[in-house]
ZALUMZA-268384 format. One line per 5 residues: for each residue x negated, y, z of N, C-alpha, C. Coordinates in steps of 0.2 Angstrom, whole numbers, plus 5000, padded with zeros to 4 digits. Layout:
# ZALUMZA-268384
X/Y/Z/X/Y/Z/X/Y/Z; ...
# end
This chain:
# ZALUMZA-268384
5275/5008/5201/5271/5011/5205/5271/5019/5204; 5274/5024/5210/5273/5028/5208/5269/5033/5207; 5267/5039/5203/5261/5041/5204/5262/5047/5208; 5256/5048/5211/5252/5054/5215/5251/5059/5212; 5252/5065/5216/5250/5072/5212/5243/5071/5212
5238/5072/5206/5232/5072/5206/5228/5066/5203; 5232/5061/5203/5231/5055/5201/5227/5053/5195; 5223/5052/5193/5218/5048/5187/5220/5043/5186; 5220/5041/5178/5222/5033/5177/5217/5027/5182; 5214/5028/5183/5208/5024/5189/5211/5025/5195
5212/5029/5197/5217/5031/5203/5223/5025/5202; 5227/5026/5196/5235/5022/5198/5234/5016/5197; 5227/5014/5195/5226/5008/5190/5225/5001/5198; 5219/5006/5202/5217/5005/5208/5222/5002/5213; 5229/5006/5213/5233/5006/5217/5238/5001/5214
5240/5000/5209/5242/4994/5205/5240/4988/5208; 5233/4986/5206/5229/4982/5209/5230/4979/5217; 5229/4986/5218/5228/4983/5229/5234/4982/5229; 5241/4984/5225/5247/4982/5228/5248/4974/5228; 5245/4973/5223/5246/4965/5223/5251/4962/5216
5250/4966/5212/5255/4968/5208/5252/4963/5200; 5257/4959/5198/5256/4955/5195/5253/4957/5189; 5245/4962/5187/5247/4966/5181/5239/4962/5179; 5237/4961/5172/5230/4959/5172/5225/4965/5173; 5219/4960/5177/5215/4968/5177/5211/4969/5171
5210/4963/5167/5207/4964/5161/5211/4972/5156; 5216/4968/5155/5223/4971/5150/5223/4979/5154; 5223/4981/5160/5222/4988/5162/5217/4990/5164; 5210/4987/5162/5203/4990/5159/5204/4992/5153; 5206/4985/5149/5203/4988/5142/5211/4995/5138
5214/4996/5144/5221/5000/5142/5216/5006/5144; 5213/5006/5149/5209/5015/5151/5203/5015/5149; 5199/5010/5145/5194/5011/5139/5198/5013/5134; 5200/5013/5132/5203/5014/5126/5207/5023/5124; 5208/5023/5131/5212/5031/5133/5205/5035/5135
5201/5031/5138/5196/5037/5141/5191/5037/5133; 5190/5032/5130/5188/5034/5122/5191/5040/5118; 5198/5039/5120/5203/5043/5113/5202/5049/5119; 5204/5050/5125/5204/5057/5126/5198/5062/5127; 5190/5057/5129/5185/5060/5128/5179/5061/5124
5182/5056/5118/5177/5058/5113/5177/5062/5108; 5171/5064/5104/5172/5069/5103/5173/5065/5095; 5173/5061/5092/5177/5059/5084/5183/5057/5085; 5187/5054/5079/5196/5053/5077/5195/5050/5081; 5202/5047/5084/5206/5041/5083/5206/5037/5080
5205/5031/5079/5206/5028/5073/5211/5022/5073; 5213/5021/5068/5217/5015/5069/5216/5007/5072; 5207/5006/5073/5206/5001/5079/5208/5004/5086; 5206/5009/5084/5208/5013/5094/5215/5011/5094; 5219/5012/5091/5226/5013/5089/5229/5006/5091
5226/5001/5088/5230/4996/5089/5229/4993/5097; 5220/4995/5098/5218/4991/5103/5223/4995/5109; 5226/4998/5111/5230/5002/5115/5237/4999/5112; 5238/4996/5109/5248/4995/5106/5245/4988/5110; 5240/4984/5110/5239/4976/5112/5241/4975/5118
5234/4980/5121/5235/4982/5127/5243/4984/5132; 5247/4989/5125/5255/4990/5131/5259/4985/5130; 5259/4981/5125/5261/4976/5122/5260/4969/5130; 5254/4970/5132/5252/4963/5135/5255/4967/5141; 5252/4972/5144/5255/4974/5150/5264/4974/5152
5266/4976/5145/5275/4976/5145/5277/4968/5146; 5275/4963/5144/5276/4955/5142/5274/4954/5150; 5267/4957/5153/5268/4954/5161/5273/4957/5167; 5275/4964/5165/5278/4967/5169/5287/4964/5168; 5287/4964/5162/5293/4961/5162/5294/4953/5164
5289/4948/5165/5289/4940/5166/5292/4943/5172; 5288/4948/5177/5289/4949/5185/5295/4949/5187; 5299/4955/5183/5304/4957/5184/5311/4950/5184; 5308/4948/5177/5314/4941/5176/5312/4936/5181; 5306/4934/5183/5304/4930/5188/5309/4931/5196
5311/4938/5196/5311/4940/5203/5320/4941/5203; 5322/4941/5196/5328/4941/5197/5334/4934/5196; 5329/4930/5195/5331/4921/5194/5328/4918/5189
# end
């Protein structure tokens, strides 16, 4: 999905979805909790943030890639 100049992770996450696009919306909720925690709060990062974001690109890479191999045979 390409992104738009101007675009907010809500914005692409939105347009993911209306595509029809084989992504969970769980798994890309709790991927833009986890970034809207780490970019706007005001303590660390910690390494719960840390991993819950590696789980999170980790499930989304396993669906985007299932799609891909699905669509190629």
């Amino acid at each position: 999905m390409p992104r738009q100049v101007g675009d907010t992770p809500t914005d692409l996450v939105t347009r993911l979805l209306s595509a029809g696009h084989p992504v969970s919306a769980d798994v890309l909720a709790r991927f833009a909790d986890v970034y809207r925690e780490a970019r706007y709060a005001t303590h660390t990062v910690d390494e719960r943030m840390r991993q819950q974001a590696r789980d999170a690109l980790q499930r989304l890479r396993a669906e985007l890639t299932a799609e891909v191999t699905h669509d190629i045979g």
